[in-house]
N, C-alpha and C positions, 0 to 999 in steps of 0.2 A: 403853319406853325413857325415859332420864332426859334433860330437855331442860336442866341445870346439869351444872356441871364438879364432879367428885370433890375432895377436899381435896387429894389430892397435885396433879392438874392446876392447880389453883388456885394450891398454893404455888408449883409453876412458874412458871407465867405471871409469877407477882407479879413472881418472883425476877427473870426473864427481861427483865420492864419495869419494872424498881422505879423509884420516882418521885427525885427531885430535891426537896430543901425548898427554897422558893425562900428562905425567910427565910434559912434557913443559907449556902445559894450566895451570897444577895447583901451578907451578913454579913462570910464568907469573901473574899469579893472586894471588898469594902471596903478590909478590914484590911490585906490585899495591896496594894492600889491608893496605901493613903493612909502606911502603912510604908514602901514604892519610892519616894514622891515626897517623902518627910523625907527620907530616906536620902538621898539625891541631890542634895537642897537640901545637908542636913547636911556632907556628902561633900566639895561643893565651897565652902562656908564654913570646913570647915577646909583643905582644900587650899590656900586662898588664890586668887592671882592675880599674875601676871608685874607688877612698878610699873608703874603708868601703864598697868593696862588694868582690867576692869570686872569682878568676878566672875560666872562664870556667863549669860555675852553669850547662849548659844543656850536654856539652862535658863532666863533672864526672858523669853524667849518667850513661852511663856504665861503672860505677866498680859496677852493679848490674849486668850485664853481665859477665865483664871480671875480673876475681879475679885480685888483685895488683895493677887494674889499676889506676891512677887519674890523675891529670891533672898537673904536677910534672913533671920535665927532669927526675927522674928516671919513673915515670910514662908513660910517653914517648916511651923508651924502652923498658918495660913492653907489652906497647900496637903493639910497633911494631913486636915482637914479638906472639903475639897474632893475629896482622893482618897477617902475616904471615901464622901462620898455619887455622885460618879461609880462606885465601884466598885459597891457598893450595887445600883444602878439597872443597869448591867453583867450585874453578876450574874445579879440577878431577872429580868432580861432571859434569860438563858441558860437558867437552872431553865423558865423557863416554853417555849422553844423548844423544849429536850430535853421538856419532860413532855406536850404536845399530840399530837405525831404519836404516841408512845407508847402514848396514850391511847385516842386515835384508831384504831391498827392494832388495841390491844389490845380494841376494841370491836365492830369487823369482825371479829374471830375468833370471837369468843364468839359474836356471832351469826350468822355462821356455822357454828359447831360446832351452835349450836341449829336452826340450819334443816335441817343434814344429818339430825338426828336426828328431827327428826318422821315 
């Protein structure tokens, strides 16, 4: 008896548990994170604000958060950059969540598929 998996079981498995790139998830979710928070910045810079009120009262929020931030075209920047590497970090975070148990179950199988066979 063969104590490894045949090609086709293998491309299973793979297919079954394919992995996550973390650089691309946290890439991916960067881009997302730091594009939503220009936007939004952007959105309500040109929207304006009623006379006599502040733009974006609940959106400068977070410059209790994110240092530099406000509600400003350089602010803007600022944030998107920051959405950037909070999304980044996000991400990678996620990629590696989804890829451990994965890895993990996918490692218990195999040896157990190897223990049945001896």
């Amino acid at each position: 008896m063969r104590s490894e998996l045949d090609a086709g079981d293998e491309r299973l498995l793979k297919a079954a548990f394919a992995r996550l790139d973390v650089l691309a998830m946290g890439v991916a979710l960067g881009a997302l994170f730091a594009f939503l928070l220009w936007l939004a910045t952007a959105y309500l810079l040109l929207k304006g604000a009623a006379p006599g009120q502040h733009v974006g009262v609940h959106l400068g929020l977070l410059a209790n958060y994110l240092p530099l931030y406000s509600v400003s075209w350089s602010g803007s920047v600022i944030g998107l950059l920051h959405g950037l590497w909070i999304g980044f970090v996000v991400g990678a975070f996620l990629a590696v969540a989804w890829n451990l148990p994965h890895h993990l179950w996918l490692m218990l199988m195999v040896r157990s598929q190897a223990g049945q066979q001896l």
